[in-house]
Backbone atoms as SQL, in Angstrom:
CREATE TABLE atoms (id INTEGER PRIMARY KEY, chain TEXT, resi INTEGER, resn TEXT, atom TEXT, x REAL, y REAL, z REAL);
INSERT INTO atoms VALUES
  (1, 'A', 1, 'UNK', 'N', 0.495, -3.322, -10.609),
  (2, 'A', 1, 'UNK', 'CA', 1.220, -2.069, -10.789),
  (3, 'A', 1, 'UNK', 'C', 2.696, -2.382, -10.872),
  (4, 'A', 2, 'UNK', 'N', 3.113, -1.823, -12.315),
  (5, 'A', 2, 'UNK', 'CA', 4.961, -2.160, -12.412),
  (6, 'A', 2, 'UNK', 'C', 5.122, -0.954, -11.979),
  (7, 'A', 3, 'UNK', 'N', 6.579, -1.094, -11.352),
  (8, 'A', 3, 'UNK', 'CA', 7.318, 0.336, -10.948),
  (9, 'A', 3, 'UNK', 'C', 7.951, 0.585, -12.198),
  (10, 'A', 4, 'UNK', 'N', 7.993, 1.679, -12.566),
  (11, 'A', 4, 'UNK', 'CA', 9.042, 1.995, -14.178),
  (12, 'A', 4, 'UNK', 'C', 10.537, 1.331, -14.083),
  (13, 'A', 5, 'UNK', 'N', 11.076, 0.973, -12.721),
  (14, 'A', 5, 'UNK', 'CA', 12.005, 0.520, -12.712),
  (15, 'A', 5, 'UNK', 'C', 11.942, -1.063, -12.612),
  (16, 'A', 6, 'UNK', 'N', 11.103, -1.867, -13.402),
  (17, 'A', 6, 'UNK', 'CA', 10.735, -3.017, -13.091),
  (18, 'A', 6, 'UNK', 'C', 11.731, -3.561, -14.514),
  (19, 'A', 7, 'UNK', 'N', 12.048, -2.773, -15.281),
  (20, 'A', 7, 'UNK', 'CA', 13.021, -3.874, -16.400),
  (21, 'A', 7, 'UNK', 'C', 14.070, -4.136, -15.828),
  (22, 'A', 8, 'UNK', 'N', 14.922, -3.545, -14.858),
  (23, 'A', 8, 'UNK', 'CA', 15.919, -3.798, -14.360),
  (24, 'A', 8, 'UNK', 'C', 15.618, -4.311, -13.183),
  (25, 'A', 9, 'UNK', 'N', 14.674, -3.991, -12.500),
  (26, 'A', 9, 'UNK', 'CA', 14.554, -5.141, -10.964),
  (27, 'A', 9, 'UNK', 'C', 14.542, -6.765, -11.423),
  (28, 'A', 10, 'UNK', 'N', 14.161, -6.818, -12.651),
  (29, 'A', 10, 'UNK', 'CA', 13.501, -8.274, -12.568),
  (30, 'A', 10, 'UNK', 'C', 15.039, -9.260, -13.012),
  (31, 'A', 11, 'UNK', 'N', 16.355, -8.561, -13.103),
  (32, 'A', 11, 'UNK', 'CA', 17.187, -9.087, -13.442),
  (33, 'A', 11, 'UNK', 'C', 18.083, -9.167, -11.711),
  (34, 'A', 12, 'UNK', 'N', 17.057, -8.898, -10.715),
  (35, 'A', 12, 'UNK', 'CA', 18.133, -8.409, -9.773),
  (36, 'A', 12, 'UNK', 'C', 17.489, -10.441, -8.921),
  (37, 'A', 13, 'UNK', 'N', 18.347, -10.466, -7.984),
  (38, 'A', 13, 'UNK', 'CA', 17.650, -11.081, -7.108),
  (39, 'A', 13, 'UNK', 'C', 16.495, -11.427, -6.466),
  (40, 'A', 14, 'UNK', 'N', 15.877, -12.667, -6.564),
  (41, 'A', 14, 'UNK', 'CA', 14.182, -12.592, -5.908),
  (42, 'A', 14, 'UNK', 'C', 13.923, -11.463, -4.856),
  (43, 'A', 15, 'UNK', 'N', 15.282, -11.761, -3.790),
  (44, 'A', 15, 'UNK', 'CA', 14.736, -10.633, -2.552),
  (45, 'A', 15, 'UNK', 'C', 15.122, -9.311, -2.940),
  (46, 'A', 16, 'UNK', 'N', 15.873, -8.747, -3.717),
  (47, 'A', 16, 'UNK', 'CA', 16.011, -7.595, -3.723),
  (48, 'A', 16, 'UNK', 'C', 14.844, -7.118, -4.804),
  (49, 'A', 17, 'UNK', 'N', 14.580, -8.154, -5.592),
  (50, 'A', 17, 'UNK', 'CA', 13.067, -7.568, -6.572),
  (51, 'A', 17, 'UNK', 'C', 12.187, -6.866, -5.357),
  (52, 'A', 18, 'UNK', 'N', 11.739, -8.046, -4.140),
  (53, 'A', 18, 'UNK', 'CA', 10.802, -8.332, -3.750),
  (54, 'A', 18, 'UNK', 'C', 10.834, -5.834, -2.847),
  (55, 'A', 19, 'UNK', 'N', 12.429, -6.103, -2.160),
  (56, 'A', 19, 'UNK', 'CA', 12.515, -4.733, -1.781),
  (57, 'A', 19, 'UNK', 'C', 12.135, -3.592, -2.897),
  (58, 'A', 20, 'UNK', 'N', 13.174, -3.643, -4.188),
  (59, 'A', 20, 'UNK', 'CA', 12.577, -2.580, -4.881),
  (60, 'A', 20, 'UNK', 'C', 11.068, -2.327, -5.201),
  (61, 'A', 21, 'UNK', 'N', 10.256, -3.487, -5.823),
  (62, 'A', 21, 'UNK', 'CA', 9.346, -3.586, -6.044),
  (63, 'A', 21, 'UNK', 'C', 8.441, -2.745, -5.046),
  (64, 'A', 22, 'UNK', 'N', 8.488, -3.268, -3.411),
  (65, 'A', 22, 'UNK', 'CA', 8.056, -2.391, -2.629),
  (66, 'A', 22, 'UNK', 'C', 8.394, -1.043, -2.565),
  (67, 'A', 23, 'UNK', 'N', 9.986, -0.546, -2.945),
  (68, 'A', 23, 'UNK', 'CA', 10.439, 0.959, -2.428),
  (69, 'A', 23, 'UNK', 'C', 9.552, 1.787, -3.720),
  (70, 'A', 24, 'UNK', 'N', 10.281, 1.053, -4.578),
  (71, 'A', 24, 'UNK', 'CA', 9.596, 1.681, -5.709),
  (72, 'A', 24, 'UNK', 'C', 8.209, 2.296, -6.395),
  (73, 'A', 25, 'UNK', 'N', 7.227, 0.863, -6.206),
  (74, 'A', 25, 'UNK', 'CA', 5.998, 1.451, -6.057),
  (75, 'A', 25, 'UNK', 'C', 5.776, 2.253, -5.180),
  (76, 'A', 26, 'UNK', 'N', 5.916, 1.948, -3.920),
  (77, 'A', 26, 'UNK', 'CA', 5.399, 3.289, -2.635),
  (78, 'A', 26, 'UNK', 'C', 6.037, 4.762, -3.091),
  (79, 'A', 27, 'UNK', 'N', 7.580, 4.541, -4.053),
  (80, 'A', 27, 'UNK', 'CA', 7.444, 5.832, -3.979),
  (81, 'A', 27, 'UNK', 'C', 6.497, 6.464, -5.464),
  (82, 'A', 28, 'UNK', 'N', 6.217, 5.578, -5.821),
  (83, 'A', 28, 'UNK', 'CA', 5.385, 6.412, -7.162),
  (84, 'A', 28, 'UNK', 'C', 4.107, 6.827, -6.861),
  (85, 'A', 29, 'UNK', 'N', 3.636, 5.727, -5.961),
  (86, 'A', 29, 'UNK', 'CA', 2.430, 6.059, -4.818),
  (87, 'A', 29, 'UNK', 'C', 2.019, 7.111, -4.503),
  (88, 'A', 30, 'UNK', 'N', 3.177, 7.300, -3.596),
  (89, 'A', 30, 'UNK', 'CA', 3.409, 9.244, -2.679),
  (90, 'A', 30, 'UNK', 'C', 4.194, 10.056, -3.624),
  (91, 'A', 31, 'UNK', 'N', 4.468, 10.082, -4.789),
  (92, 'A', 31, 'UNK', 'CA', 4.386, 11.071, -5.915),
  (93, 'A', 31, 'UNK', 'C', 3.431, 11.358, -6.447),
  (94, 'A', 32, 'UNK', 'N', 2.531, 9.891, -6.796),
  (95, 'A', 32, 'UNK', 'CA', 0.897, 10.110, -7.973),
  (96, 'A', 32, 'UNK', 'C', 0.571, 11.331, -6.303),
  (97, 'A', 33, 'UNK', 'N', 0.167, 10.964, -5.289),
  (98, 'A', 33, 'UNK', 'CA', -0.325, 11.377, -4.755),
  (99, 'A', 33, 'UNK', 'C', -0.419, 13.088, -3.986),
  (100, 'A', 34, 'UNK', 'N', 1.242, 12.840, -4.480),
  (101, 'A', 34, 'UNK', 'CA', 1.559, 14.509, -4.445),
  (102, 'A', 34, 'UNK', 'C', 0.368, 15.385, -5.195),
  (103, 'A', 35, 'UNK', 'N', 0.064, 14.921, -6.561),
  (104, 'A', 35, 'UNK', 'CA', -0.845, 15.665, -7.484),
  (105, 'A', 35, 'UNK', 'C', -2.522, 15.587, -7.091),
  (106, 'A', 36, 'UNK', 'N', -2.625, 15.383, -6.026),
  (107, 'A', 36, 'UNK', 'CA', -4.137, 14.891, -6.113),
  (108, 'A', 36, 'UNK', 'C', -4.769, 15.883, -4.465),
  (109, 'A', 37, 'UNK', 'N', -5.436, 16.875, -4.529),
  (110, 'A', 37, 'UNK', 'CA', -5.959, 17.435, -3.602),
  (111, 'A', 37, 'UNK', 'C', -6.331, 16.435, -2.382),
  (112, 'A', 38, 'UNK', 'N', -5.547, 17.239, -0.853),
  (113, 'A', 38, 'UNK', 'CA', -5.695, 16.427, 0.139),
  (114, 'A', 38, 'UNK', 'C', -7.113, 15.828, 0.381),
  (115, 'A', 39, 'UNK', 'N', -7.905, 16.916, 0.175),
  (116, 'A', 39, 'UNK', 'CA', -9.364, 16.641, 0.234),
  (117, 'A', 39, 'UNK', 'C', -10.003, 15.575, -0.278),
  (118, 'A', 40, 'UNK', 'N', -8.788, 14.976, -1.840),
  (119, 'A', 40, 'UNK', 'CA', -9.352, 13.989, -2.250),
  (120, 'A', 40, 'UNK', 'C', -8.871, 12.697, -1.666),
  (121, 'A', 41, 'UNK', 'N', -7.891, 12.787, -0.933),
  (122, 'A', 41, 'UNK', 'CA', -7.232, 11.338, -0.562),
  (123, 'A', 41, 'UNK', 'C', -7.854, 10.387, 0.372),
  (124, 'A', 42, 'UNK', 'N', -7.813, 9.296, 0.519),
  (125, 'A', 42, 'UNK', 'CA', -8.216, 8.678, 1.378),
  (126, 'A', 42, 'UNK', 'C', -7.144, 7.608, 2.268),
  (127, 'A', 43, 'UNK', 'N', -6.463, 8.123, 3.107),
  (128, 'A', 43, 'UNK', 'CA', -5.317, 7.153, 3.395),
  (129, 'A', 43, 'UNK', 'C', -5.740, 5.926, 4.359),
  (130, 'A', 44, 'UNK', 'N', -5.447, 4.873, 4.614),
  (131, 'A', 44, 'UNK', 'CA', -5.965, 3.978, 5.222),
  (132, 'A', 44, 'UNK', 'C', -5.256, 2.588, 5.525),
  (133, 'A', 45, 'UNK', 'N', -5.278, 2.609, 7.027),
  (134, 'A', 45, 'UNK', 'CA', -4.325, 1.964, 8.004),
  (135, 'A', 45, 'UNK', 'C', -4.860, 0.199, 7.439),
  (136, 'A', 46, 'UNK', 'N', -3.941, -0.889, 7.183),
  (137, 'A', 46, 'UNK', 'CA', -4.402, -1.874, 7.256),
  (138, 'A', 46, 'UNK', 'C', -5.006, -2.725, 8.439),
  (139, 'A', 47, 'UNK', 'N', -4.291, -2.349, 9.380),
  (140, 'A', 47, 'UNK', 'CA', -5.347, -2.747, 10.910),
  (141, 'A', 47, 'UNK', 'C', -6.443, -2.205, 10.754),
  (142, 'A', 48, 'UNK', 'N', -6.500, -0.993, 10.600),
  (143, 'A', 48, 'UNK', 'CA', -7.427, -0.071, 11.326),
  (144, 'A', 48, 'UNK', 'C', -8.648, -0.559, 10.237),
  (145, 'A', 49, 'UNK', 'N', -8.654, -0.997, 8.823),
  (146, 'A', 49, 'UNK', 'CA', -9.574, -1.721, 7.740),
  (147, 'A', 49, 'UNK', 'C', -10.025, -3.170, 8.274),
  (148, 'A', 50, 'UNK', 'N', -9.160, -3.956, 8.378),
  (149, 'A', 50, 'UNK', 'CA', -9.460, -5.194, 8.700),
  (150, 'A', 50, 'UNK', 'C', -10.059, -4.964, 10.504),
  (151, 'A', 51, 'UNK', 'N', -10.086, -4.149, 11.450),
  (152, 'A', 51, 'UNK', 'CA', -10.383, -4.448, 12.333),
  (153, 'A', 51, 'UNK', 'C', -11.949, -3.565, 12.380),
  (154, 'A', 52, 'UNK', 'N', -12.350, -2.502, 10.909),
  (155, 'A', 52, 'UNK', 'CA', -13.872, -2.188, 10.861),
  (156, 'A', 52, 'UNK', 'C', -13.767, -1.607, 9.331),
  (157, 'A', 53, 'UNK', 'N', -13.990, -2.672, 8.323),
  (158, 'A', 53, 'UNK', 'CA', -13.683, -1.863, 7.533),
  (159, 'A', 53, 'UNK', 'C', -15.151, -1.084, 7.097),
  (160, 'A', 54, 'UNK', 'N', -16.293, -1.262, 8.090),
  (161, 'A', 54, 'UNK', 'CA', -17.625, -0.376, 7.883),
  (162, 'A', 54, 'UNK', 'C', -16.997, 0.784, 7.885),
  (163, 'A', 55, 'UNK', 'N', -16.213, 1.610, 8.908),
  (164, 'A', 55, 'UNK', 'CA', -15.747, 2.620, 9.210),
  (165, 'A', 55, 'UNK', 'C', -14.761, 3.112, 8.131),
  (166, 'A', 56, 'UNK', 'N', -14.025, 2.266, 7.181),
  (167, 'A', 56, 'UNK', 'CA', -13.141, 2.556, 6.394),
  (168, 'A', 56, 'UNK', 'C', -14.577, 2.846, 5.034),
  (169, 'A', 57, 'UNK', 'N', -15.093, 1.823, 4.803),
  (170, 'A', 57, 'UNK', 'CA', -15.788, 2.372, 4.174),
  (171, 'A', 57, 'UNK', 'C', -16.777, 3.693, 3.644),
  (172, 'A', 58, 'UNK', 'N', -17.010, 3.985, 5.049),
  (173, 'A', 58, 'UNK', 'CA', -17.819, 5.155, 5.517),
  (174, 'A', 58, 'UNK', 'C', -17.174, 6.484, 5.406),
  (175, 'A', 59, 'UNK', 'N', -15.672, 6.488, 5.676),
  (176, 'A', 59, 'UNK', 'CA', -14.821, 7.293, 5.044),
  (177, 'A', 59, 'UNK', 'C', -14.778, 7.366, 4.252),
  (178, 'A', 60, 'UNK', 'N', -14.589, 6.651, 2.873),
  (179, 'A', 60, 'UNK', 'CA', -14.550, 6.642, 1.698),
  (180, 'A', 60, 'UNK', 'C', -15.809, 7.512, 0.644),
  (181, 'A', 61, 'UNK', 'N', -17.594, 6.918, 1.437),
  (182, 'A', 61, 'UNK', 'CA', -18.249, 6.929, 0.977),
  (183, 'A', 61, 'UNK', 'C', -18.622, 8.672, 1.295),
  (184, 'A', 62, 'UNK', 'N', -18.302, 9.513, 2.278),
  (185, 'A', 62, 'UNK', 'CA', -18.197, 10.556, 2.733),
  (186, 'A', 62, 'UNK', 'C', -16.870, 11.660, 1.743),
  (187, 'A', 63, 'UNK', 'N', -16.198, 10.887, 1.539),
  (188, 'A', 63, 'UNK', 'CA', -15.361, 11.592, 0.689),
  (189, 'A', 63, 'UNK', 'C', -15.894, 11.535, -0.577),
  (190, 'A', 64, 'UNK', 'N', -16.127, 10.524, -1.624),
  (191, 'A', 64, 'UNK', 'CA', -16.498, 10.113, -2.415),
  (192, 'A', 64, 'UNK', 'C', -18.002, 11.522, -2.585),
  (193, 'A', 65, 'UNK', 'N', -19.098, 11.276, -1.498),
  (194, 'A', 65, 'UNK', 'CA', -19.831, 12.214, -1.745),
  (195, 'A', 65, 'UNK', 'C', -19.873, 13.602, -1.856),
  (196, 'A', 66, 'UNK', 'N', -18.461, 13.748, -1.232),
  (197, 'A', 66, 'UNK', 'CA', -18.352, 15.637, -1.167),
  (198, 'A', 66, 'UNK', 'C', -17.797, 16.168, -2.604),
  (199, 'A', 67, 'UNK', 'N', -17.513, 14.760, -3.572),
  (200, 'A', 67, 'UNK', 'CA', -16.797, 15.236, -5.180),
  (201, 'A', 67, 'UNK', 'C', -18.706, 14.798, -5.452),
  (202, 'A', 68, 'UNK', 'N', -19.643, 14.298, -5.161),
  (203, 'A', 68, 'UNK', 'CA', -20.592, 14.294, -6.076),
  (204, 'A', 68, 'UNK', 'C', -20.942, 12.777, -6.480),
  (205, 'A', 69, 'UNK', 'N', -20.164, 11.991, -6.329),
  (206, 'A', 69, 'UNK', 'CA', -20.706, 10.500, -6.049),
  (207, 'A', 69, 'UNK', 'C', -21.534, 9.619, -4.812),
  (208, 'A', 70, 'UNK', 'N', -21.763, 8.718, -4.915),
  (209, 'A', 70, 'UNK', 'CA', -22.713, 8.160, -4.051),
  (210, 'A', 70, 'UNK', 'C', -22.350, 6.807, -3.836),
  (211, 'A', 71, 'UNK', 'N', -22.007, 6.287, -2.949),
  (212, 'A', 71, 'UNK', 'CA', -21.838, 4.450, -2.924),
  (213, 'A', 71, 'UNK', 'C', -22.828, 3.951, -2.242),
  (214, 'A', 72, 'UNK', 'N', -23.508, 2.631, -2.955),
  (215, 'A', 72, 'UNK', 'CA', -24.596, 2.032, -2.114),
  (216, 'A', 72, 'UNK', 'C', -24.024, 1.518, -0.337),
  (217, 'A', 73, 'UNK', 'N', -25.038, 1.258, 0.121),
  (218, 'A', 73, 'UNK', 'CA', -24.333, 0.839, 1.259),
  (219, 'A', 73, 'UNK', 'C', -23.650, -0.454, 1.494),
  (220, 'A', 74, 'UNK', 'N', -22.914, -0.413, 2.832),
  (221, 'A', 74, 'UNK', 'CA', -22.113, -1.466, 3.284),
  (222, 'A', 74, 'UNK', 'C', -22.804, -2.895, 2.937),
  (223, 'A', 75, 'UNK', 'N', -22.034, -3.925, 2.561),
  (224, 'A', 75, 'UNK', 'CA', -23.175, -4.801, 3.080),
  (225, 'A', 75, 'UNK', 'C', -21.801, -6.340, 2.916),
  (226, 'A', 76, 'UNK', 'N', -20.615, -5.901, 3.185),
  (227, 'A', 76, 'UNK', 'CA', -19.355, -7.081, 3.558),
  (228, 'A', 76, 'UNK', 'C', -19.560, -7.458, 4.727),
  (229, 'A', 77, 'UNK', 'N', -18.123, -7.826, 5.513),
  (230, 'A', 77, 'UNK', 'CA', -17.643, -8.069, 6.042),
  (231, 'A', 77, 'UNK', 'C', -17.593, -7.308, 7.993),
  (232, 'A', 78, 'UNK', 'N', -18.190, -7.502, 8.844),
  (233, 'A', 78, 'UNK', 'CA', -18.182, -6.785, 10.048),
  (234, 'A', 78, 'UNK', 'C', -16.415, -6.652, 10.261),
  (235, 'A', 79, 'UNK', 'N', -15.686, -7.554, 9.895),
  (236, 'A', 79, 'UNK', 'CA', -14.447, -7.092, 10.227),
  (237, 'A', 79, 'UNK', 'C', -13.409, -8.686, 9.733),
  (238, 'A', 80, 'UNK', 'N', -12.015, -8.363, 9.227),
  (239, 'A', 80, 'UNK', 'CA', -11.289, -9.179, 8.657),
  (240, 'A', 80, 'UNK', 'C', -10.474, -9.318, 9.548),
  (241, 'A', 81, 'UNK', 'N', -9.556, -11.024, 9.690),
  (242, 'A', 81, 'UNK', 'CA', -8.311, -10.897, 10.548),
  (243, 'A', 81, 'UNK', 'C', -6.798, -10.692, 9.466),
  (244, 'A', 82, 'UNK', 'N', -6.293, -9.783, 10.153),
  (245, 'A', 82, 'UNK', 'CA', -5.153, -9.070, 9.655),
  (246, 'A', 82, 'UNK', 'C', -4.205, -10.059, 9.164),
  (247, 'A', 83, 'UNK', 'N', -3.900, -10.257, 8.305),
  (248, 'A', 83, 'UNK', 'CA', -2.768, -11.275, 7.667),
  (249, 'A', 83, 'UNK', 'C', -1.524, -10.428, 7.678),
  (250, 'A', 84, 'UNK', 'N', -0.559, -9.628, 8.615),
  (251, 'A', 84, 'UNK', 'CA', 0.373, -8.999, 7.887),
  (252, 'A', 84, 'UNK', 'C', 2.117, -9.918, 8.728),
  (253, 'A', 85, 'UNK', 'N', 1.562, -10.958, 8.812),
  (254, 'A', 85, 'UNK', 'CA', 2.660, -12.387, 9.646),
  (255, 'A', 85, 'UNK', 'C', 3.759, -11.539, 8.250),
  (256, 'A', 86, 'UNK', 'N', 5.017, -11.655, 8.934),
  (257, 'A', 86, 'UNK', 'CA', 6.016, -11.824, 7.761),
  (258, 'A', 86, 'UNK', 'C', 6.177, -13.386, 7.923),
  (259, 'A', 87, 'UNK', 'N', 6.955, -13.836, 6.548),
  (260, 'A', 87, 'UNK', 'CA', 7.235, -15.033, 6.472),
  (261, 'A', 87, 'UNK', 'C', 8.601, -15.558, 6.230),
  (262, 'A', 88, 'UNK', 'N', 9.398, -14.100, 6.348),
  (263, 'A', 88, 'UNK', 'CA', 10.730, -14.454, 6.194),
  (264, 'A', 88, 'UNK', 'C', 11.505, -14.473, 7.219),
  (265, 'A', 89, 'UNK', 'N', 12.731, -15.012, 6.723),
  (266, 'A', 89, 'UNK', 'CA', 13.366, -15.687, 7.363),
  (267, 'A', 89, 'UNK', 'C', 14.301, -14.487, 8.024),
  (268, 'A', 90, 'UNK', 'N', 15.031, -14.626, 9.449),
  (269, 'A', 90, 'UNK', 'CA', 16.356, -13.456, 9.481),
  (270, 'A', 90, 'UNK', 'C', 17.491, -13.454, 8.674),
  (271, 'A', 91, 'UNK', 'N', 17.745, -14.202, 7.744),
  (272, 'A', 91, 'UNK', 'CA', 18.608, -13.754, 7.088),
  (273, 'A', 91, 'UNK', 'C', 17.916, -13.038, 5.507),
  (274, 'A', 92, 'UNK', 'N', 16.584, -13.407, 5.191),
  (275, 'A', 92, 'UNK', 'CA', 16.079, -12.969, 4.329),
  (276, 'A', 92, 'UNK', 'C', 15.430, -11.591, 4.612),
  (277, 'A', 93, 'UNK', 'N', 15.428, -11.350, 5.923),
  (278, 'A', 93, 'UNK', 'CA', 14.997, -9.921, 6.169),
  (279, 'A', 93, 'UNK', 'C', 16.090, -8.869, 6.133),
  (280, 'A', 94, 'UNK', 'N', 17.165, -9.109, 6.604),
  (281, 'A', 94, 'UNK', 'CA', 18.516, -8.554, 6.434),
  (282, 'A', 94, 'UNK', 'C', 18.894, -8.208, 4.725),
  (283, 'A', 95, 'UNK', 'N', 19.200, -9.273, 4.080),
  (284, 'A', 95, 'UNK', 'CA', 19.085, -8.831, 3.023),
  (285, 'A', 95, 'UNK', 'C', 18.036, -7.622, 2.100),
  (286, 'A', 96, 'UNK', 'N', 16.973, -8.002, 2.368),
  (287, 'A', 96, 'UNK', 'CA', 16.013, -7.153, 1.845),
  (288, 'A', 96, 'UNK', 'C', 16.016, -5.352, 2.962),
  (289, 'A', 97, 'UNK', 'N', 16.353, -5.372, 4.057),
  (290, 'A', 97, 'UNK', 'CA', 16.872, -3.970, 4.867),
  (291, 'A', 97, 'UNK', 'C', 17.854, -3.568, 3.594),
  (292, 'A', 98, 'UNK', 'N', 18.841, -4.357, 3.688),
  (293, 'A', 98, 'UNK', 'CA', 20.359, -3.653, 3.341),
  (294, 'A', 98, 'UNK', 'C', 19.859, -3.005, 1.890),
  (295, 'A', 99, 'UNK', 'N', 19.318, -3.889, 1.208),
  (296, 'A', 99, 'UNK', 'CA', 18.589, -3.572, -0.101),
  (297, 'A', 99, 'UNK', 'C', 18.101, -2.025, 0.013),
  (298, 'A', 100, 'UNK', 'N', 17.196, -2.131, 1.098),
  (299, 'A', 100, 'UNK', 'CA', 16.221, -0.844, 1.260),
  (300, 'A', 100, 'UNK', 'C', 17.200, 0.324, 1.380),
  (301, 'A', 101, 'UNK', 'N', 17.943, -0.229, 2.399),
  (302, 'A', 101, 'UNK', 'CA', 18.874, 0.935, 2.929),
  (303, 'A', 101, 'UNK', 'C', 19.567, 1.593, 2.237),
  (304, 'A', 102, 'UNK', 'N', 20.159, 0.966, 0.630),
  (305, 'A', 102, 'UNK', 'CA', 20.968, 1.126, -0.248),
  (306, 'A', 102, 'UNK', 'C', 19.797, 1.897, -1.203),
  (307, 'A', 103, 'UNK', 'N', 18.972, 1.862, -1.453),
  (308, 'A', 103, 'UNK', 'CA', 18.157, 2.375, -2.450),
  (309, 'A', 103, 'UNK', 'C', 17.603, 4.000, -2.061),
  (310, 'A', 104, 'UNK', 'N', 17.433, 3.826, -0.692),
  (311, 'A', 104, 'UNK', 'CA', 17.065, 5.081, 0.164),
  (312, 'A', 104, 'UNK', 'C', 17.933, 6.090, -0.071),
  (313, 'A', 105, 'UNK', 'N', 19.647, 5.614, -0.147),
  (314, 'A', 105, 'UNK', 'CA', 20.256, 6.467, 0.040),
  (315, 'A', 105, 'UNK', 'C', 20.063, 7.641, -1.593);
């Protein structure tokens, strides 16, 4: 997924790509999502997936059925370990804030 603002991010800095890229998509995210009946959404915690995603699934497959679809059953993973380690550095996190902070405004 490009953010529409991806012709000009990609001329910006790795870390400030790396921020817009994030601000940006999320906000097109929670715009697409503005348009889409609550009833239809399915929002979903990355802990809360990786620590059952039967249960994430089961949500899904419950929503999914009240529009008229059907998903076969579970048959992954009892549960994933969460990869969400950052890997940057403090001065590379700073940069990418100030980034955020500036785009927010």
């Amino acid at each position: 997924f490009k953010p529409p603002e991806y012709v000009w991010l990609k001329k910006a800095s790795p870390l400030e790509q790396v921020a817009g890229q994030a601000y940006f998509t999320r906000k097109a995210v929670d715009n697409g999502l503005k348009e889409i009946p609550d009833a239809s959404v399915l929002k979903v915690d990355y802990d809360a997936f990786c620590a059952s995603p039967v249960a994430v699934y089961k949500a899904l497959s419950e929503k999914l059925c009240a529009m008229g679809y059907e998903l076969p059953e579970y048959v992954g993973k009892d549960q994933f370990v969460a990869t969400n380690a950052s890997r940057l550095t403090p001065s590379e996190r700073a940069v990418i804030n100030s980034y955020l902070a500036k785009l927010q405004e």
